[in-house]
DRENTI-845179 format. One record per atom (N, C-alpha, C): residue in three letters; z negated, x negated, y; residue number from 0. Coordinates in pm, whole numbers, plus 50000, padded with zeros to 5 digits. Layout:
[r "Ala"; [Z; X; Y]; NUM]
...
END
This chain:
[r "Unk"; [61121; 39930; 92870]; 0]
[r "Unk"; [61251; 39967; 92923]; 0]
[r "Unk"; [61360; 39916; 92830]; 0]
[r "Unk"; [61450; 40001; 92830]; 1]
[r "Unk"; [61568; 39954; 92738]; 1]
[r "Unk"; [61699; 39837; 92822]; 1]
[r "Unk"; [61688; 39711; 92795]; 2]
[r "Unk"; [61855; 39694; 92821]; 2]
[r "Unk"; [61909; 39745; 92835]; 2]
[r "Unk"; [62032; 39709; 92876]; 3]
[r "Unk"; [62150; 39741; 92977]; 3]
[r "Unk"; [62246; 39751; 92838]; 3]
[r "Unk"; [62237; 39710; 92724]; 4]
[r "Unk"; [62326; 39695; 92627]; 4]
[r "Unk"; [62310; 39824; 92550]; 4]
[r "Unk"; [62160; 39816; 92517]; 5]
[r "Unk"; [62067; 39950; 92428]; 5]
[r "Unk"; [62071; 40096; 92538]; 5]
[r "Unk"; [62094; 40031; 92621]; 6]
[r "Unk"; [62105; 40171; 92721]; 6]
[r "Unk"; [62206; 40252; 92739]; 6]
[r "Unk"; [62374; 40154; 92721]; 7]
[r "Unk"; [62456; 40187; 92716]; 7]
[r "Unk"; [62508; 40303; 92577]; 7]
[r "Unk"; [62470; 40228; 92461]; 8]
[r "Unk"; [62508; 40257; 92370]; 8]
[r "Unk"; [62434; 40374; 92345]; 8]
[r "Unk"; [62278; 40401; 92382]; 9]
[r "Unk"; [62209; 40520; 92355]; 9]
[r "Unk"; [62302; 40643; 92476]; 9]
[r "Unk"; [62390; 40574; 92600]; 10]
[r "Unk"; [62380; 40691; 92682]; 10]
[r "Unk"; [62559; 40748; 92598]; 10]
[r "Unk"; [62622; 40634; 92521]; 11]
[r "Unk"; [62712; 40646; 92427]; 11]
[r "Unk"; [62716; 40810; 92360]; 11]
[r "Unk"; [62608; 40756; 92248]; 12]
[r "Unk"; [62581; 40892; 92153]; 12]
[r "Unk"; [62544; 41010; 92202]; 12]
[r "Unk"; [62473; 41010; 92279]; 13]
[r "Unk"; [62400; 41092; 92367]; 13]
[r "Unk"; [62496; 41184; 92478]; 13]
[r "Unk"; [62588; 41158; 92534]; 14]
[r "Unk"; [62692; 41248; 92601]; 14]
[r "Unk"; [62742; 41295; 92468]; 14]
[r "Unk"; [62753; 41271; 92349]; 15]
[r "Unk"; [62824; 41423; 92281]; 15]
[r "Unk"; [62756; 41550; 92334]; 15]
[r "Unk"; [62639; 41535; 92338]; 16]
[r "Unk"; [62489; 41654; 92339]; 16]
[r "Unk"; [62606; 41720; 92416]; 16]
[r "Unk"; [62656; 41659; 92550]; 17]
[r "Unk"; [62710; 41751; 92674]; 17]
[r "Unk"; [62794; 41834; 92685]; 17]
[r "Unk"; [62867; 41814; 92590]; 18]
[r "Unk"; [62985; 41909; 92565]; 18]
[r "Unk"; [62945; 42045; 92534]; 18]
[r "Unk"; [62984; 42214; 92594]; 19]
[r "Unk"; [62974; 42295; 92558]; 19]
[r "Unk"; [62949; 42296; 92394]; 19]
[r "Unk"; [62861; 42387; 92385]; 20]
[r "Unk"; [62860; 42416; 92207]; 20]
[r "Unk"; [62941; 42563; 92175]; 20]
[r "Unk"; [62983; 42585; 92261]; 21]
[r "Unk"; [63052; 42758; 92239]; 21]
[r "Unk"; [63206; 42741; 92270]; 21]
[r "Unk"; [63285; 42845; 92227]; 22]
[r "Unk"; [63383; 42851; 92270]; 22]
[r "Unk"; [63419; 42820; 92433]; 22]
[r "Unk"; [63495; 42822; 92439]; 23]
[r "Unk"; [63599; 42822; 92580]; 23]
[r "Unk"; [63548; 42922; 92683]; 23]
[r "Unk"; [63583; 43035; 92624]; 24]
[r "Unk"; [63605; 43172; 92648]; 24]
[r "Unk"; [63455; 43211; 92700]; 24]
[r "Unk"; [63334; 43160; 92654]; 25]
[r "Unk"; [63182; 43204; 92615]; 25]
[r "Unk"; [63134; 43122; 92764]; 25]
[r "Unk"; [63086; 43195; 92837]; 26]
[r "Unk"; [63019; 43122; 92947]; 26]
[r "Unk"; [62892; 43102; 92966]; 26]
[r "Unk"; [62860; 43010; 92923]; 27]
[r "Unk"; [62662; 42991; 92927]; 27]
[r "Unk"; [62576; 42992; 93061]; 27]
[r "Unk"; [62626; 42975; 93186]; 28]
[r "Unk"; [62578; 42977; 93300]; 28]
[r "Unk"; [62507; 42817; 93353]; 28]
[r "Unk"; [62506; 42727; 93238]; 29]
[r "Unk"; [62428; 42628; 93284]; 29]
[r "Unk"; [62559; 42502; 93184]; 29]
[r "Unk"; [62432; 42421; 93234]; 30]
[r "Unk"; [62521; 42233; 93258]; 30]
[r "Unk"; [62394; 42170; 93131]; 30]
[r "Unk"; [62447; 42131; 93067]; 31]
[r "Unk"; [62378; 42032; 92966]; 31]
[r "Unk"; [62385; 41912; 93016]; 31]
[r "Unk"; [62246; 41853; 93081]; 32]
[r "Unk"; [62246; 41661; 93136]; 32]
[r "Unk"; [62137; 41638; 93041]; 32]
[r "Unk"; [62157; 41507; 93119]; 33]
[r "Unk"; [62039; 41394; 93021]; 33]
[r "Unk"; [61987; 41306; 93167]; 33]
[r "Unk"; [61869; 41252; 93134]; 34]
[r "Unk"; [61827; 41191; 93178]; 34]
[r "Unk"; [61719; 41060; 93119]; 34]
[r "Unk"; [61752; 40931; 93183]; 35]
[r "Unk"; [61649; 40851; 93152]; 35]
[r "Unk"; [61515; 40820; 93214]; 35]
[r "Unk"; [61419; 40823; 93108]; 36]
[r "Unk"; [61244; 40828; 93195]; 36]
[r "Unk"; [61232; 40684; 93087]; 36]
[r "Unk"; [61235; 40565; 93137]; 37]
[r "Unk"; [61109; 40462; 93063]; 37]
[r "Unk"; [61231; 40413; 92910]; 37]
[r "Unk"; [61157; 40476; 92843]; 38]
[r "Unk"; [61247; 40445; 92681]; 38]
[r "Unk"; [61296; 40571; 92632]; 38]
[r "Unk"; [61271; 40695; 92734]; 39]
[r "Unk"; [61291; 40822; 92633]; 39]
[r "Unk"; [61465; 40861; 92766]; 39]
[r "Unk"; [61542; 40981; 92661]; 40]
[r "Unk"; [61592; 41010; 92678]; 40]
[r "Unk"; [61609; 41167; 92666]; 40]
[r "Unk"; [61621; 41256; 92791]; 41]
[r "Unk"; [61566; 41401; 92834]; 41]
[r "Unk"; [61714; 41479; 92803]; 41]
[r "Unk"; [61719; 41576; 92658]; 42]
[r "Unk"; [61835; 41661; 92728]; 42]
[r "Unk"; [61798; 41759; 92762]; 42]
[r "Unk"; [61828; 41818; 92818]; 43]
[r "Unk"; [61803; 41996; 92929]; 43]
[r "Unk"; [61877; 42036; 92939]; 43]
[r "Unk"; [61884; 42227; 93003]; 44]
[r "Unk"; [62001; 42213; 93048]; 44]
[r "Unk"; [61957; 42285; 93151]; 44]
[r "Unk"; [62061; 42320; 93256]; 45]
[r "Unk"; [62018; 42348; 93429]; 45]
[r "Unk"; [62117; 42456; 93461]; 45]
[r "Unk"; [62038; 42521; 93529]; 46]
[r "Unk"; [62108; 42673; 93520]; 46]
[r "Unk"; [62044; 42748; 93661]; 46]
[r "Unk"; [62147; 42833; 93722]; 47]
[r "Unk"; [62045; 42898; 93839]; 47]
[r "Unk"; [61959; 42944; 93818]; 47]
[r "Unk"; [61857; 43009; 93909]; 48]
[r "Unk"; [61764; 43129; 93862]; 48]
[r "Unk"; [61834; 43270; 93879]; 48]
[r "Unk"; [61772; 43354; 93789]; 49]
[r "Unk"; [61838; 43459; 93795]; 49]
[r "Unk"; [61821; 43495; 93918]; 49]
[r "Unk"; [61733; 43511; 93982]; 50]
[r "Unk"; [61700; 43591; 94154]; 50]
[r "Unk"; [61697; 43524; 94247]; 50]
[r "Unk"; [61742; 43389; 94227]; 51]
[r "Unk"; [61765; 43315; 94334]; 51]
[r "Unk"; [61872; 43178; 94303]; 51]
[r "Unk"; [61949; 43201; 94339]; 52]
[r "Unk"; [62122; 43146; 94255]; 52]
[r "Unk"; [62120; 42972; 94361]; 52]
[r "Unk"; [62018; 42971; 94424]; 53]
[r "Unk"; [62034; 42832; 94483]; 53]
[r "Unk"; [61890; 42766; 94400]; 53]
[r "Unk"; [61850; 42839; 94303]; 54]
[r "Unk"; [61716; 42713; 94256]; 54]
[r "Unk"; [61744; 42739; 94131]; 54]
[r "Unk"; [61757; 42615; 94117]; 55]
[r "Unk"; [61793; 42568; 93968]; 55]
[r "Unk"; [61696; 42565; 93885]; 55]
[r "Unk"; [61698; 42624; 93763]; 56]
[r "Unk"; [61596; 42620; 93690]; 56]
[r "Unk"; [61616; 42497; 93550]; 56]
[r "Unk"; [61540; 42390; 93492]; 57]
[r "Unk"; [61574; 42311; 93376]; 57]
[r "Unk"; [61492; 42395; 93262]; 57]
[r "Unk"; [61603; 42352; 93133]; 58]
[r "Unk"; [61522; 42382; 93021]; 58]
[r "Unk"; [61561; 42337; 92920]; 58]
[r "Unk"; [61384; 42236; 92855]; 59]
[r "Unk"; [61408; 42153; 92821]; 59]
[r "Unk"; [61487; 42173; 92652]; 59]
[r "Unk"; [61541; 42025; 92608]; 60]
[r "Unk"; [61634; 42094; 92472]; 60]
[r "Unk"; [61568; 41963; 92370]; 60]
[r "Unk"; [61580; 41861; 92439]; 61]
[r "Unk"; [61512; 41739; 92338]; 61]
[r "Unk"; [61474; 41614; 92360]; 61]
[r "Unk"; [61431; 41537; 92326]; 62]
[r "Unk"; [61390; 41393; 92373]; 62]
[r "Unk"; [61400; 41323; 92287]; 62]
[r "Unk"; [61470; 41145; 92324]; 63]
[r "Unk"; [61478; 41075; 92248]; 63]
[r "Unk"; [61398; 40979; 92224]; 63]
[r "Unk"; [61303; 40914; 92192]; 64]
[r "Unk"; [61187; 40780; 92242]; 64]
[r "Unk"; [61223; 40665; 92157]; 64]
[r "Unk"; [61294; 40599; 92201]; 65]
[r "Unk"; [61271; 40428; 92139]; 65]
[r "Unk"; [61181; 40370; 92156]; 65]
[r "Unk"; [61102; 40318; 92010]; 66]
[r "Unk"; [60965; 40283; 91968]; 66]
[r "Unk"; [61023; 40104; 91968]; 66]
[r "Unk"; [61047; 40051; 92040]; 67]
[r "Unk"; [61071; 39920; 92023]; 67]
[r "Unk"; [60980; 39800; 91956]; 67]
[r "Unk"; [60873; 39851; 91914]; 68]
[r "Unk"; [60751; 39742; 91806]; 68]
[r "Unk"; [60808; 39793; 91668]; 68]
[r "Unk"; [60899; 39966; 91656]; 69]
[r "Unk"; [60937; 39956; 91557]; 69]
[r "Unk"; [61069; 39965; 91486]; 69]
[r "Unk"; [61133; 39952; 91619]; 70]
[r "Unk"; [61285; 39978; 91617]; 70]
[r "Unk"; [61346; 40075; 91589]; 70]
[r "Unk"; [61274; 40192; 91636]; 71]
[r "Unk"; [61323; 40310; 91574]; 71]
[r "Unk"; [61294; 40417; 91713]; 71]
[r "Unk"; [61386; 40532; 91667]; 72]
[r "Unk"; [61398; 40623; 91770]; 72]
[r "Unk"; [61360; 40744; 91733]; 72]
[r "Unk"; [61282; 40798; 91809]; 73]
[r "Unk"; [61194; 40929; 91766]; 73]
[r "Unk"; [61270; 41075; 91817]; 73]
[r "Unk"; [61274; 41164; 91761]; 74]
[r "Unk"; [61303; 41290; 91799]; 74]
[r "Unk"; [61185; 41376; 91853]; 74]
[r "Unk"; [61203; 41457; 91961]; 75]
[r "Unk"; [61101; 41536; 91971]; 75]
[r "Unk"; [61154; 41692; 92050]; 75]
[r "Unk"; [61084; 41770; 92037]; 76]
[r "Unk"; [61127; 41888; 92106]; 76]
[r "Unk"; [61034; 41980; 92139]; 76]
[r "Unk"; [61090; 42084; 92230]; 77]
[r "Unk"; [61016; 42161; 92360]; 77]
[r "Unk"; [60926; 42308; 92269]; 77]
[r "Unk"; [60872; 42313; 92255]; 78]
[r "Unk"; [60732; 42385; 92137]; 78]
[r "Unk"; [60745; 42528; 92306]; 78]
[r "Unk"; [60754; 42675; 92295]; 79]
[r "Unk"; [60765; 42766; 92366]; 79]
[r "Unk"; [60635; 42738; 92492]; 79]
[r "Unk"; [60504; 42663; 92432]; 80]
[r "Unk"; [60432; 42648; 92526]; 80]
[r "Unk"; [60508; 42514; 92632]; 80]
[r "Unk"; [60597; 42437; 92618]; 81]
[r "Unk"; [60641; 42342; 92699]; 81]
[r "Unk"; [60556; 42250; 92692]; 81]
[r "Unk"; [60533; 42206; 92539]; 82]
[r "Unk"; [60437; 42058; 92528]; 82]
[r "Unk"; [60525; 42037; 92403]; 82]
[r "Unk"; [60632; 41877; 92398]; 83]
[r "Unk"; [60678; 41829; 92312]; 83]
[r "Unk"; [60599; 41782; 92215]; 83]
[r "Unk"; [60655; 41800; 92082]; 84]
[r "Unk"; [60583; 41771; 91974]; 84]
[r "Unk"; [60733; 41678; 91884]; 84]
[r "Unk"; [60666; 41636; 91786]; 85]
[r "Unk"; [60784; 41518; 91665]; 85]
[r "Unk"; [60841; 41638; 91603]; 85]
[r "Unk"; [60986; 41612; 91542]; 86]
[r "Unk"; [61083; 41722; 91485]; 86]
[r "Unk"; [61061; 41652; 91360]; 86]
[r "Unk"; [60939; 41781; 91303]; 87]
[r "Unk"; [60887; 41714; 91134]; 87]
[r "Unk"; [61000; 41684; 91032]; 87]
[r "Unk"; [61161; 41806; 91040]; 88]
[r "Unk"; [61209; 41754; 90885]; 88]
[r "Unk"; [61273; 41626; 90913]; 88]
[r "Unk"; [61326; 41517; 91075]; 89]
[r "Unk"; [61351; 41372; 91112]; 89]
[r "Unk"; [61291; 41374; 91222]; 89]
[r "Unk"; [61176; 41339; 91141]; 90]
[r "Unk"; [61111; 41238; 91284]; 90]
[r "Unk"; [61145; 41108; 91355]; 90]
[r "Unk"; [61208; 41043; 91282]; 91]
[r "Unk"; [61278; 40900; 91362]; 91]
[r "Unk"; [61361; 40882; 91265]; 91]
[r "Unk"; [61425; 40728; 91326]; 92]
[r "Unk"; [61546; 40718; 91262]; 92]
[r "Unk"; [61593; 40577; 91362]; 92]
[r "Unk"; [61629; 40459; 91242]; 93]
[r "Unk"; [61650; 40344; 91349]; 93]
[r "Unk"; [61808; 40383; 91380]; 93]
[r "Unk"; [61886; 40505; 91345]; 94]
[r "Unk"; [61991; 40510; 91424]; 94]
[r "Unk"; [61982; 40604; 91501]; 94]
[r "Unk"; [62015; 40583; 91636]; 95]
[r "Unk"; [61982; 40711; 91729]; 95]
[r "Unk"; [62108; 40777; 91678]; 95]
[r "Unk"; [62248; 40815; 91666]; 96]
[r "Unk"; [62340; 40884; 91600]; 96]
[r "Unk"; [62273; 41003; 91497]; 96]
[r "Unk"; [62236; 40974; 91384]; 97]
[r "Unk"; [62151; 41030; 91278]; 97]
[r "Unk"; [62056; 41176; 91400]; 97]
[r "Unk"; [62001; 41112; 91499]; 98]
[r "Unk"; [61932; 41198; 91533]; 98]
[r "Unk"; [62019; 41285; 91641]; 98]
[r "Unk"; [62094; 41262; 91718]; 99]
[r "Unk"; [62206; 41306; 91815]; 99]
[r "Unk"; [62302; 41401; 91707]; 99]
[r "Unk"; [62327; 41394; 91570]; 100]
[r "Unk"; [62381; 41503; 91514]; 100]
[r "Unk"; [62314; 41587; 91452]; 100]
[r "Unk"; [62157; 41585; 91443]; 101]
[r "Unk"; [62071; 41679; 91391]; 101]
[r "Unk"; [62025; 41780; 91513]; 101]
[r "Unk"; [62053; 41707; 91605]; 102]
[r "Unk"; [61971; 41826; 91740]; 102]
[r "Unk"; [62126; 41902; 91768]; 102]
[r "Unk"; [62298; 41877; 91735]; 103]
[r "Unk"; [62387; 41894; 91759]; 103]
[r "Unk"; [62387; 41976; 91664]; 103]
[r "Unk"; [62377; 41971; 91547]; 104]
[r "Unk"; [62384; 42077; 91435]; 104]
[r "Unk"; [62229; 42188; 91411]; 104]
[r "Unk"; [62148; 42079; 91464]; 105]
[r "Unk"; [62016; 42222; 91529]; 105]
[r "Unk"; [61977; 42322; 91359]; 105]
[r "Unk"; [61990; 42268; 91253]; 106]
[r "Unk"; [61987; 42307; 91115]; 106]
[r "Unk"; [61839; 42476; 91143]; 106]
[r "Unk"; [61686; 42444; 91190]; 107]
[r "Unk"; [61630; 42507; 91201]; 107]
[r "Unk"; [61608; 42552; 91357]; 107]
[r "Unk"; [61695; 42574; 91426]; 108]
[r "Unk"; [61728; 42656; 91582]; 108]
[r "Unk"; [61603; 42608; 91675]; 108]
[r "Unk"; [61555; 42470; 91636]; 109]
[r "Unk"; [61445; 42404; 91768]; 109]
[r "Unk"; [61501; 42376; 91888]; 109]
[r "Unk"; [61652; 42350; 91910]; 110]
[r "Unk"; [61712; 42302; 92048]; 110]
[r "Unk"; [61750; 42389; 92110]; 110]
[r "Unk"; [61860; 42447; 92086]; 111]
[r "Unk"; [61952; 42518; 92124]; 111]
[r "Unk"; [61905; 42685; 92088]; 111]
[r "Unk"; [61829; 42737; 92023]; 112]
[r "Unk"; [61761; 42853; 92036]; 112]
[r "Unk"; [61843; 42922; 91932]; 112]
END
């Protein structure tokens, strides 16, 4: 489990993710959250179902895992079958930042589609 200090600062970098990535004007239908499980950190985003506007559907965008034996924080992301795998061109990175602007800039379209 992460401290209260390391927790803060990861949930720090980590709300940029939240901010719309589109214009103003561009309505995506869903909410970009995060969530904490253990050491990892879940972004998704949550959106109705199309045929049923009261069940929310998640989908997943990325995960963060702090490896604390090595001080470093892992990237990973949602593979179409829905089994996370490591994001080969940064796989970790002892700054979680470094990795919070690579899933933000999304260089080969693994997050954000």
């Amino acid at each position: 489990m992460l401290n209260d200090i390391e927790r803060k600062r990861a949930e720090k970098m980590i709300v940029r993710l939240l901010k719309p990535r589109h214009s103003p004007h561009v309505k995506s239908g869903g909410t970009v959250l995060y969530r904490e499980v253990g050491q990892t950190f879940e972004i998704y985003s949550a959106r109705p179902a199309f045929g049923d506007p009261d069940e929310i559907i998640e989908i997943p965008i990325a995960k963060f895992r702090y490896v604390r034996t090595q001080q470093t924080w892992q990237l990973l992301w949602s593979r179409a079958s829905g089994k996370w795998q490591r994001y080969e061109p940064m796989r970790e990175a002892e700054d979680l930042a470094e990795l919070v602007d690579e899933v933000w800039r999304d260089p080969y379209c693994c997050f954000w589609g």
